[in-house]
N, C-alpha and C positions, 0 to 999 in steps of 0.2 A: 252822337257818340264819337266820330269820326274824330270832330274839331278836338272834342273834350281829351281824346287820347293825345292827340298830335300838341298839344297843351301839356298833358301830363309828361309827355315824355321830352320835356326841352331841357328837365332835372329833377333832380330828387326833393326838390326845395316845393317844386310847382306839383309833382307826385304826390306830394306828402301832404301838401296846402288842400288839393284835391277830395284826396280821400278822407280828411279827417273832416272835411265839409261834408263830402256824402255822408259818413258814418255816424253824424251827430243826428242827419235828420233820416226818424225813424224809418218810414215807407220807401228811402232813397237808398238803403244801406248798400244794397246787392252792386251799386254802383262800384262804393268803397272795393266790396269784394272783388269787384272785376278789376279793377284799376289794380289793388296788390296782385292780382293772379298775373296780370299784365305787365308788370314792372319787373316780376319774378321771371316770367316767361323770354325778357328782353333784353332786360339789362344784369341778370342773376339775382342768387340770394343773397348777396350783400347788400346791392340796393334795396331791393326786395322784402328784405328782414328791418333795413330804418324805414320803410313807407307803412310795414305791417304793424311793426309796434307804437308809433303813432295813431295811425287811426284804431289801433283796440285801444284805445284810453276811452274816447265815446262811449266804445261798445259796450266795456265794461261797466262804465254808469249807466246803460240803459240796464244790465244786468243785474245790476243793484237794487237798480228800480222795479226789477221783476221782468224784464223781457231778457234772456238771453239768446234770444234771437239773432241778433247782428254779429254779438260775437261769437256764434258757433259756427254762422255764413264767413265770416274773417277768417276764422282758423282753417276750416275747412275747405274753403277757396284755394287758401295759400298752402295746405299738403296737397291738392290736388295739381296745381301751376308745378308745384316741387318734383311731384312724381312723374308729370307729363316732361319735364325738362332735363327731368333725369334718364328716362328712362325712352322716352321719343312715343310712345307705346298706350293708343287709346281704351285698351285692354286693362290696363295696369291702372289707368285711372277710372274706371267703369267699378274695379274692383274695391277700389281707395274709398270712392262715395258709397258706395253699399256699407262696407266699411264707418265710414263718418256719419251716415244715416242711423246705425244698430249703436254705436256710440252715441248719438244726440237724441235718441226717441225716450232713452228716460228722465233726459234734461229739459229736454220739454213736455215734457208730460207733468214732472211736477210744478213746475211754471203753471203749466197752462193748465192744471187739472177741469178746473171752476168753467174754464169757456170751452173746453173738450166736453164735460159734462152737457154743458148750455146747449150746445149745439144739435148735439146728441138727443137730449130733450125733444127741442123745438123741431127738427128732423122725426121723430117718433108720431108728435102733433101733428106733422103735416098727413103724413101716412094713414093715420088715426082709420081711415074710412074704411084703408082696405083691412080691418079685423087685425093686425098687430095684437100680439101679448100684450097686457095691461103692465103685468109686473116683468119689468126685464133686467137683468141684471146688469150693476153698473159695470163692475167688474168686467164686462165683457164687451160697454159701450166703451170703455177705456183703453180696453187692448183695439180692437179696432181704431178709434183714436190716435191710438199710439201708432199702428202701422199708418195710417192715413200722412202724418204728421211725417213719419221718416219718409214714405217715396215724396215729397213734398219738399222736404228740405234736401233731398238727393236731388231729385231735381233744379230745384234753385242753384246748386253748388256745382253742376253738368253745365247748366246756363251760363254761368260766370265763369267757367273756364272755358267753355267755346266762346261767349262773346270775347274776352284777353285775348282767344288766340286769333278769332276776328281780325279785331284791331293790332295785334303784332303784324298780321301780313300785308294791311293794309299800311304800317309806317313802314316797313318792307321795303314794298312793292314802291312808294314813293322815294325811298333812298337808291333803289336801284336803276331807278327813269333818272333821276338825278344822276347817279355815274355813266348809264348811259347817255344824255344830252352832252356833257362836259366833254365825255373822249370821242364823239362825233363831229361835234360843232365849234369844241374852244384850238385857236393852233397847238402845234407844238409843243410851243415853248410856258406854253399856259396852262399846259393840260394837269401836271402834278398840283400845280395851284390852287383851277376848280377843284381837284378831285377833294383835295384837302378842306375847301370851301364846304362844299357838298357835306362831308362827311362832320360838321362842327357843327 
């Protein structure tokens, strides 16, 4: 993930190429997500907002096709990068995903009615031994469901903003060994050079 940031971040061209690869391929999406939350967190919302609206083009075809999975991790990635960047304040984004979770649990819910039910189901089956109700109501495997699905997708969108901010410290921390190597070890008369080198 190291390499793959240190990639992303050489431009918005190589950002963008990135994430909209992640975002095409389903099971890889959270990647996409991290990378926009990353790009958000690094280089602002201007970059930020061309690498975001690229790769929701994907997400939005998987949404079409009945997952919108990817693009409610997109959106929700990138207000979480936003608030933490605005605001400095892990609190505020703790708040944002609780938030982006109670907003997505009835978007996924009706997406995913049919394999919430299934699950549910097949979960009931396994139990079967210890005396469970026969007749239980859906209505009530679905609200269940539904909260399962939101700390879940709060989750995932917690992940992707701490892995961004991960890898923000770690191109950091390699930009800053970089200024200091240069005004230690280059002369003088070289030093504005490196530093300028370093920082392109």
């Amino acid at each position: 993930m190291r390499k793959l940031a240190q990639y992303a971040m050489r431009g918005n061209k190589q950002a963008t190429m990135v994430a909209v690869l992640f975002a095409i391929i389903p099971v890889l999406f959270w990647i996409s997500a991290a990378l926009v939350a990353l790009v958000i967190l690094r280089k602002g919302y201007r970059d930020g907002a061309q690498v975001f609206m690229w790769s929701l083009l994907p997400a939005i075809a998987w949404w079409s096709n009945g997952d919108p999975t990817p693009a409610l991790t997109l959106i929700g990635a990138a207000g979480l990068a936003s608030v933490l960047r605005y605001s400095a304040s892990w609190a505020y984004v703790l708040v944002a995903s609780l938030v982006a979770a109670i907003v997505s649990m009835p978007i996924l819910a009706s997406y995913l009615q049919d394999v919430m039910v299934a699950f549910a189901e097949a979960g009931i089956q396994l139990e079967a031994q210890q005396k469970l109700p026969e007749n239980v109501d859906k209505k009530l495997l679905q609200t269940l469901m539904e909260g399962v699905l939101g700390a879940v997708h709060m989750a995932i969108l917690l992940a992707c903003v701490v892995l961004a901010r991960w890898c923000r410290r770690l191109c950091l921390t390699q930009v800053v060994f970089k200024l200091s190597f240069t005004s230690y070890v280059c002369p003088f008369g070289l030093r504005e050079h490196s530093l300028w080198l370093s920082l392109a």
